[in-house]
KOLSETOR-971055 format. One line per 3 residues: their letters; for each residue x, z, y of N, C-alpha, C. Coordinates in pm, 1 decimal. Each point is the difference from the previous one (the first is absolute). Layout:
<pts>
A = X:Z:Y:X:Z:Y:X:Z:Y  ...
</pts>
This chain:
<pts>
XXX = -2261.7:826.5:393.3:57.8:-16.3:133.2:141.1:-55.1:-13.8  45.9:-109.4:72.1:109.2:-6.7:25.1:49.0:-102.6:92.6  148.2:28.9:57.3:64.1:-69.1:131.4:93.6:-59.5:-83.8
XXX = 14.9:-100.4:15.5:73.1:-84.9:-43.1:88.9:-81.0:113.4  163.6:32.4:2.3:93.0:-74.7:109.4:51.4:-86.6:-62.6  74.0:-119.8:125.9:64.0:-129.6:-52.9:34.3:-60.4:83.8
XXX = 121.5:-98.2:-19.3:35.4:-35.2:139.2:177.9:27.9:9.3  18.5:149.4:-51.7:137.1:47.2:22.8:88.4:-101.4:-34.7  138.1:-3.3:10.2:73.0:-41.0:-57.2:174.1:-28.2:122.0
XXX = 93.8:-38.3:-46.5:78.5:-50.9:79.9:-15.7:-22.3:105.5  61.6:21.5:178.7:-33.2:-79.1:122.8:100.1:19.9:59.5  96.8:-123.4:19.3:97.4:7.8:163.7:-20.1:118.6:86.5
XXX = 84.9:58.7:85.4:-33.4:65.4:144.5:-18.8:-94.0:48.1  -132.8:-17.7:73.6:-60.2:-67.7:105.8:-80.8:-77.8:-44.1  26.5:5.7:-115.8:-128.1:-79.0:-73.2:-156.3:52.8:25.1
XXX = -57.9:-30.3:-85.8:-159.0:2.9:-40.6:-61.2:51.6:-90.7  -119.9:75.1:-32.7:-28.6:47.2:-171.5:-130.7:13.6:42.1  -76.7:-25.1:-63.9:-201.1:67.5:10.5:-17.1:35.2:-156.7
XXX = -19.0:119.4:68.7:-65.3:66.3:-129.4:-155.5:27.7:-14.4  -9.5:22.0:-130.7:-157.0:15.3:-26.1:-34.3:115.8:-117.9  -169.5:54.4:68.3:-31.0:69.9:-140.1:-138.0:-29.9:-19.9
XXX = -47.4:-24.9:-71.6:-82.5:-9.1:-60.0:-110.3:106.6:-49.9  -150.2:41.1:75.1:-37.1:124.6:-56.8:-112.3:-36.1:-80.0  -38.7:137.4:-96.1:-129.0:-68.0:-80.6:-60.1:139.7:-57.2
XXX = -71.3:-26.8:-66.9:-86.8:163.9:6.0:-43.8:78.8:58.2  22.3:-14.5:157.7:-69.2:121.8:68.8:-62.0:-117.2:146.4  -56.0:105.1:50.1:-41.1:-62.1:124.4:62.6:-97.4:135.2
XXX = 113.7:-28.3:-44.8:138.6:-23.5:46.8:-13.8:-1.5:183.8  -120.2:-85.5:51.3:-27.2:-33.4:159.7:-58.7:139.8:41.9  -2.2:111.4:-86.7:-43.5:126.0:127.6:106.3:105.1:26.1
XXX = 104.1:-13.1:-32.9:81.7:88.5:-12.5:155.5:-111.2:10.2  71.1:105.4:149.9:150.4:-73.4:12.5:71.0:-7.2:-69.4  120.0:-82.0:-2.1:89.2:-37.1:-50.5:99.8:19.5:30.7
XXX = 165.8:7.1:-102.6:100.8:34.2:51.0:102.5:-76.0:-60.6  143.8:-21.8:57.9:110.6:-59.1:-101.2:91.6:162.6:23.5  49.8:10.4:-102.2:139.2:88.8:-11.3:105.4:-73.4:-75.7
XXX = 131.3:115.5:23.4:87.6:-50.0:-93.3:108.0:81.2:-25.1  97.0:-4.6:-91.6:79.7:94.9:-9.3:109.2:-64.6:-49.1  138.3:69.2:64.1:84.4:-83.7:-23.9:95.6:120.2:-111.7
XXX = 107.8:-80.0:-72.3:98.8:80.1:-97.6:18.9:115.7:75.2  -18.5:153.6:-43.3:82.0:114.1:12.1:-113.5:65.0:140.3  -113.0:-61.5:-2.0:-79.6:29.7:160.6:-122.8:35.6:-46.0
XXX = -79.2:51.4:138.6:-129.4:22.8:-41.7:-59.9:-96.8:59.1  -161.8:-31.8:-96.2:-105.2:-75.7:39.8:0.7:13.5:117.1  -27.8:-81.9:60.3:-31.7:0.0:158.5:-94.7:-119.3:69.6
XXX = -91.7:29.5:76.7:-114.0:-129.0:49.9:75.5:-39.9:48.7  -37.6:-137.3:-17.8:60.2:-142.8:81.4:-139.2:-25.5:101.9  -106.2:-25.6:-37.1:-125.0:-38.9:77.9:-107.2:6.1:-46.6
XXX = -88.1:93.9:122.5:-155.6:-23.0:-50.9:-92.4:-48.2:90.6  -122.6:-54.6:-108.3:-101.5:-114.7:69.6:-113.8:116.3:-52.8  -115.1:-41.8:136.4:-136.7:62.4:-33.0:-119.5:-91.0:-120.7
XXX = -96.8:78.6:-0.4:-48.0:-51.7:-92.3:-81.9:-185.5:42.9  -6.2:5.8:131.0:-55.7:-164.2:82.6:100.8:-92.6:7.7  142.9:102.1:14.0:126.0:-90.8:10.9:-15.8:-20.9:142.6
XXX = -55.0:82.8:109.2:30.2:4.4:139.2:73.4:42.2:52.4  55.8:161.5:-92.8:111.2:77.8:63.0:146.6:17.6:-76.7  80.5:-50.9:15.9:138.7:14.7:-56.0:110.6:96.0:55.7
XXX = 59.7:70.6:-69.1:132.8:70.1:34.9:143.1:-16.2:-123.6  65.0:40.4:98.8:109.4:-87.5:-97.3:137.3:164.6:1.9  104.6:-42.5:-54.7:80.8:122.2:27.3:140.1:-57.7:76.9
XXX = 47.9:66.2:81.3:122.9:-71.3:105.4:81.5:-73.0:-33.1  -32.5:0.8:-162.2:147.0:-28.1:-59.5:-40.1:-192.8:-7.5  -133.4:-40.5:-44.8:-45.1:-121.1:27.1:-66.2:-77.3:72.9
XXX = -33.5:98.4:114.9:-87.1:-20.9:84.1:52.2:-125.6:143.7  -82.6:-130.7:-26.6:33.9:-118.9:55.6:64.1:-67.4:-67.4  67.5:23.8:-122.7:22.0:-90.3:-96.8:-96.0:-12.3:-167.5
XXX = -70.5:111.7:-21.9:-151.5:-39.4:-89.8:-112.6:9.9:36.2  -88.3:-69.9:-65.5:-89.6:39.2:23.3:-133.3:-8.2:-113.2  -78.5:154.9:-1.8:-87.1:-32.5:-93.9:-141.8:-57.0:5.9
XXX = -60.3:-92.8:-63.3:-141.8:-19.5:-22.2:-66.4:55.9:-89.8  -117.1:-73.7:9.1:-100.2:16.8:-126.5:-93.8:-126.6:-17.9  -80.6:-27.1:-58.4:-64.5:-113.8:-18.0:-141.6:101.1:-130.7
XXX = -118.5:53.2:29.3:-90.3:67.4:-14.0:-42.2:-60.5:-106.5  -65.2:-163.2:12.0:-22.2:-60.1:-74.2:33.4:-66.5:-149.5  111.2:17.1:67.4:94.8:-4.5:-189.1:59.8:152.4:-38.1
XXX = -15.6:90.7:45.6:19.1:150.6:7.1:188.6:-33.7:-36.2  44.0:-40.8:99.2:178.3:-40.0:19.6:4.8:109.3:122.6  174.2:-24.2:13.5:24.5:91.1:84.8:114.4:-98.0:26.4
XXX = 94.9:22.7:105.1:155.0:-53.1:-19.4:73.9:40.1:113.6  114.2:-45.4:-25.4:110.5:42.6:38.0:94.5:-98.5:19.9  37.4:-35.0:163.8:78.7:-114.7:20.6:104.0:72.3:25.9
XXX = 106.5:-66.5:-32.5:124.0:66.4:33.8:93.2:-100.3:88.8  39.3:16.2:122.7:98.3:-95.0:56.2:93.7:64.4:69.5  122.4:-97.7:-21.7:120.1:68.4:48.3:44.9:149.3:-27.2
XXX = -37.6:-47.4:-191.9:29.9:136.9:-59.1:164.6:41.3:36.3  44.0:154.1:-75.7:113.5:30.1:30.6:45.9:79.9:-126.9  156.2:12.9:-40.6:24.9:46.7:-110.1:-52.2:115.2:-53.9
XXX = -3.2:74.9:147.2:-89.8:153.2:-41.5:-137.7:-15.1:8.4  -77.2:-81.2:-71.4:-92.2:-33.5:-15.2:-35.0:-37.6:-176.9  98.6:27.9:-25.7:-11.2:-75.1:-149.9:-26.8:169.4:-46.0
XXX = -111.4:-72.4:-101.5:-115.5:150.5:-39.9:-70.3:-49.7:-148.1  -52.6:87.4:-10.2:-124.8:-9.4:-97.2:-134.4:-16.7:102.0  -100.7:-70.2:-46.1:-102.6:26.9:137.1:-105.1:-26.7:-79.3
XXX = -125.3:141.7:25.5:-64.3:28.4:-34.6:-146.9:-5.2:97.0  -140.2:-30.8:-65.3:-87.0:-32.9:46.4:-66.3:100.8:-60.6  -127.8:37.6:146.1:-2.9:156.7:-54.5:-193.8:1.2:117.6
XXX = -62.4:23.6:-140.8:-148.9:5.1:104.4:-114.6:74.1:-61.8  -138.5:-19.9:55.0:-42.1:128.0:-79.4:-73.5:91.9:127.7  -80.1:99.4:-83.7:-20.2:91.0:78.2:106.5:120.6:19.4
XXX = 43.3:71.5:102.2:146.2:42.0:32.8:111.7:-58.9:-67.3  -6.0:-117.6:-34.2:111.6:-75.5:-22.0:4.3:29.6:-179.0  -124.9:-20.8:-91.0:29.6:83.9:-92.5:77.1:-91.7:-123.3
XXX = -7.7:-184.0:25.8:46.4:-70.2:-75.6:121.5:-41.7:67.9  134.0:-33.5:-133.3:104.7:-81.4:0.0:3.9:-113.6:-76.5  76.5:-94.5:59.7:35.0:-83.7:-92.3:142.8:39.1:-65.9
XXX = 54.4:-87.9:-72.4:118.3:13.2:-99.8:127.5:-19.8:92.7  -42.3:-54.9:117.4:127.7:-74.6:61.8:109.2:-89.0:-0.5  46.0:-43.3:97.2:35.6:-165.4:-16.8:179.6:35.1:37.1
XXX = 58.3:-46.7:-25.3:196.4:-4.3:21.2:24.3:-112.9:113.2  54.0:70.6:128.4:-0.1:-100.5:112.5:175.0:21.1:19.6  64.6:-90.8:-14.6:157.7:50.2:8.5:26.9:-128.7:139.2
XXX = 42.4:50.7:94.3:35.3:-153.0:133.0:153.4:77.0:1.5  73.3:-126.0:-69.8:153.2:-26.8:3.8:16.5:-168.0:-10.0  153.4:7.7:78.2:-2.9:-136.2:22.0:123.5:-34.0:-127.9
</pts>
């Protein structure tokens, strides 16, 4: 089993970022999906979750109308657009799925400074 993220890296405030993970080993299209992330000195905390059809999304206040997550079933992907990121946004961000959420990936370094 494993989730594999990518994508992170450097972004302006107000910029742009899509992230991605990659799943493999398990059933990936019956069971939802999630992004987290955690920033220096903080706890993990959800950023957004998608159902397992990719019909139902929720997000957390802190990004909500500025990300948004997918999925794509067929290539067992997931992602994560990021727009009009913000400094307190710069994280580690983690992709996280499974039955009760039981796989992680390694996680990706998202730092938005200008």
């Amino acid at each position: 089993v494993q989730l594999v993220e990518s994508g992170g890296g450097l972004v302006q405030p107000g910029g742009s970022l899509k992230l991605s993970c990659a799943a493999s080993g398990f059933a990936f299209s019956r069971y939802g999906a999630m992004w987290h992330r955690q920033a220096p000195g903080k706890e993990r905390e959800l950023v957004a979750r998608i159902s397992s059809s990719g019909g139902s999304t929720t997000y957390a206040d802190s990004v909500k109308g500025r990300f948004t997550i997918s999925r794509d079933n067929a290539k067992n992907m997931v992602y994560l657009q990021m727009n009009s990121p913000k400094p307190e946004d710069t994280a580690v961000y983690y992709c996280n799925a499974g039955a009760q959420g039981a796989y992680w990936g390694q996680g990706t370094q998202v730092t938005v400074s200008s």
